[in-house]
Residue, then its C-alpha position, 0 to 999 in steps of 0.5 A: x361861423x356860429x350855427x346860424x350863420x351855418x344854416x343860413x349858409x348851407x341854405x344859400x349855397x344852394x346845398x337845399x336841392x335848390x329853388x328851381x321848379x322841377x328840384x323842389x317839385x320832385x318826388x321825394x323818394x319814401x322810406x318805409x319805417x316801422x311804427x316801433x322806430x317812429x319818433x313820438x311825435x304828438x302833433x296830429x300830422x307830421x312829414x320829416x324829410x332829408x332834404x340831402x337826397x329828399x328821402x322821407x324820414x317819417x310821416x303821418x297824414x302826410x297827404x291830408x290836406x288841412x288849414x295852415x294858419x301863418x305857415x301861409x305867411x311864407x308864400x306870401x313873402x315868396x311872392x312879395x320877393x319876386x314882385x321885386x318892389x323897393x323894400x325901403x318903400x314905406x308902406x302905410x297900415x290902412x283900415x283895410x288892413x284892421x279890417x283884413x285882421x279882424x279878431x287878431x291883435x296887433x301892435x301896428x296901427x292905422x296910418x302907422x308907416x313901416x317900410x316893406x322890408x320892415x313889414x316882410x321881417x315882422x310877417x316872418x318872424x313874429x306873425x304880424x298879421x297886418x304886416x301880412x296883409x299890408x305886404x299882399x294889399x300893396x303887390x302889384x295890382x292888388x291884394x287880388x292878385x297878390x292871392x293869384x300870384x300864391x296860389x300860382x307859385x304852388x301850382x309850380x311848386x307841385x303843392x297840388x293840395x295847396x289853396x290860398x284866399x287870403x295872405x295871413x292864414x287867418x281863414x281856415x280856408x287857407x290849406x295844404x298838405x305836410x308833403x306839400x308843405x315841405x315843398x314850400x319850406x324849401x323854396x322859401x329857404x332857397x330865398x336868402x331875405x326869407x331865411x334871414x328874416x324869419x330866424x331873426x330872435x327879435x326885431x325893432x322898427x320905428x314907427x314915428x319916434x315909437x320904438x317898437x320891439x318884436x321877438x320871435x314866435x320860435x323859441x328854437x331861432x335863439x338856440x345854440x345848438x340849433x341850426x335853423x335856417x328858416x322856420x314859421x308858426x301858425x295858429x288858428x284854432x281850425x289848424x291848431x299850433x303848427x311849425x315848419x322849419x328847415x334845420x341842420x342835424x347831425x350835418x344833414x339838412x332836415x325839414x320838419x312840418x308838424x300841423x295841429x299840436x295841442x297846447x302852447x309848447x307840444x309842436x317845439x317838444x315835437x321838434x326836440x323829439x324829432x331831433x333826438x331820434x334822427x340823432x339816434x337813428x345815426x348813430x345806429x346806423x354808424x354802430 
């Protein structure tokens, strides 16, 4: 089994602390660690959590609310899954999805047809802002209630700092904590469909007899020696560059949430850091 597969795997053996409310909104239990053993992480806030016995690794403004940008996009696909419609349905882009996205590109165009499974995997995976919203527009009754049902799932998940308007993470308005943050990377990892179509390196969909091809915004996803089992990027220039992901490291599962990192590469140079001091932490610990 390659080390994705392993991730994927780890994460839908249920080894994630699971997707039932009470295991993903527990408190995590916090380790104190001095600032000397603190990784260097240059993001401006950070929450590493050990997701084997949910003890907190490291933290900085773990309690601050603050914008996400397309880490959004995952409670979007949350509730999107959970309104079980056919994911073969094909979903057309309208002007109100131009409209929705206002200021960002993108390659889908108005009247281009994708089906919903096609859309969820491109939101994931390469941020496409009107797959976002096509996705929330076409849930039951409406983008409105597609807004109410993520705000509803972070109220039962314990993100009580969390707030959505709107599915892309395009408004700044869109906000949530590191801590609560990590809540929402474990249950979108307990989602087999969310850890497949988010760690995908690229993707092609066809639109009409257009083959268009979408890679990854996480260049981590493509590593061998990286077990992600899910992850998301955002950025707005609110939020800065931000990413979550959930990974495998020294055969402990690990969620990472870096929000606002300043320029293009710092938050996957965080990543790597992160993971040479936990890897160094263990083998301390082993000495």
């Amino acid at each position: 089994m390659n080390s994705r597969a392993l991730g994927i795997a780890l994460l839908s053996s249920g080894l994630l602390l699971g997707l039932s409310a009470p295991a993903v909104a527990s408190a995590p239990t916090h380790v104190t660690v001095s600032q000397a053993a603190r990784p260097d992480v240059r993001s401006q806030a950070y929450y590493i959590l050990d997701g084997t016995n949910s003890s907190v690794l490291a933290s900085r403004h773990e309690n601050t609310p603050a914008p996400i940008a397309s880490i959004t996009k995952l409670m979007t696909a949350i509730v999107v899954l959970e309104a079980d419609q056919p994911m073969d349905e094909e979903l057309t882009i309208t002007a109100a999805d131009v409209r929705g996205t206002a200021g960002s590109g993108s390659r889908l165009w108005q009247g281009a047809r994708i089906t919903r499974a096609d859309l969820l995997r491109l939101a994931l995976m390469s941020s496409e802002n009107r797959a976002a919203h096509a996705l929330c527009r076409a849930y039951p009754q409406g983008l409105t209630a597609c807004v109410r049902a993520m705000n509803a799932k972070a109220a039962e998940l314990g993100m009580k700092t969390a707030h959505f308007i709107e599915p892309t993470g395009l408004s700044k308005l869109n906000v949530a904590s590191p801590r609560d943050l990590a809540r929402l990377v474990l249950a979108a990892g307990a989602v087999p469909a969310i850890g497949e179509y988010s760690t995908d390196p690229e993707h092609t969909v066809y639109v009409g007899r257009q083959a268009l091809q979408f890679r990854n915004t996480n260049s981590l996803v493509e590593k061998p020696d990286w077990q992600v089992g899910v992850q998301k990027t955002g950025y707005i220039s609110e939020a800065g560059r931000c990413l979550v992901m959930q990974t495998v490291i020294d055969g402990r599962q690990v969620v990472i949430v870096l929000l606002n990192s300043f320029g293009k590469l710092t938050r996957i140079a965080d990543a790597k850091r992160i993971r040479t001091w936990l890897e160094a932490q263990h083998k301390a610990q082993d000495a």
